[in-house]
C-alpha positions as CSV (number, residue, x, y, z in Angstrom):
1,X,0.0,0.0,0.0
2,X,1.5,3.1,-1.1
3,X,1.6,6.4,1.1
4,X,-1.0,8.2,-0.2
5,X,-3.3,4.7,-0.1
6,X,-2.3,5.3,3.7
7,X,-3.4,8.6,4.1
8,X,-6.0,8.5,2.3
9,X,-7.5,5.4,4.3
10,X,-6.4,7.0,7.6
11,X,-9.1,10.1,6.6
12,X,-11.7,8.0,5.7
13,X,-11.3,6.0,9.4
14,X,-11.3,9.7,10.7
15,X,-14.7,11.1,8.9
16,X,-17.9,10.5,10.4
17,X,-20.2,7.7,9.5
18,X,-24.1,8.2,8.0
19,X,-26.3,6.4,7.5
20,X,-27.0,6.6,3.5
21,X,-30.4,8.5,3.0
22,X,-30.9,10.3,6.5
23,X,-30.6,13.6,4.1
24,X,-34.3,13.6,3.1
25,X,-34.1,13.7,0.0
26,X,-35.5,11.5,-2.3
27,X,-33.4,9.9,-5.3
28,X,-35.7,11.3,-7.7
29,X,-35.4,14.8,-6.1
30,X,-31.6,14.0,-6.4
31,X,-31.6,13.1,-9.9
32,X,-33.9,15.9,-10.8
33,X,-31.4,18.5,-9.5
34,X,-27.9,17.2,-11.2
35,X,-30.1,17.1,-14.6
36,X,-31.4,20.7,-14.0
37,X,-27.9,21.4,-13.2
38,X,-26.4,19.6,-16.4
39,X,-28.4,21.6,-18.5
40,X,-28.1,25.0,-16.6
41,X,-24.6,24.3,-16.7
42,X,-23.9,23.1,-20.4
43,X,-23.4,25.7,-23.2
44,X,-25.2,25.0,-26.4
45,X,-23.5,23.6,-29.1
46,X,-22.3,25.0,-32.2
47,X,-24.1,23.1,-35.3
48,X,-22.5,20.9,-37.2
49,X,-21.2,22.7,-40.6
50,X,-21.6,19.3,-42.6
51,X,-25.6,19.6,-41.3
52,X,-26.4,23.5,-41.6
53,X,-27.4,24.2,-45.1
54,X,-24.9,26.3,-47.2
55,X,-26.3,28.5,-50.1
56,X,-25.3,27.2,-53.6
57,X,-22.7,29.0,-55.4
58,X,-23.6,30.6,-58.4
């Protein structure tokens, strides 16, 4: 085990223990928020040149 595998597993003894859910919130709650996030966060796309139509030369 390397030194930071050490350390690292010497925090982890350190941090306190929950009990997975005693947050209150639901998992669909959860998921709701980091897709509202995801798409607040995400800036739109640029098309794609080889999709966007291009005037014929003349």
């Amino acid at each position: 085990m390397s030194a930071t595998e050490r350390s690292l597993s010497e925090r982890a003894e350190t941090l306190p223990r929950t009990v997975p859910g005693a947050s209150g919130v639901s998992m669909r709650d959860l998921l709701a928020s980091c897709a509202a996030a995801t798409v607040i966060s995400t800036p739109p796309r640029m098309p794609d040149p080889e999709l966007t139509e291009r005037p014929e030369a003349a």
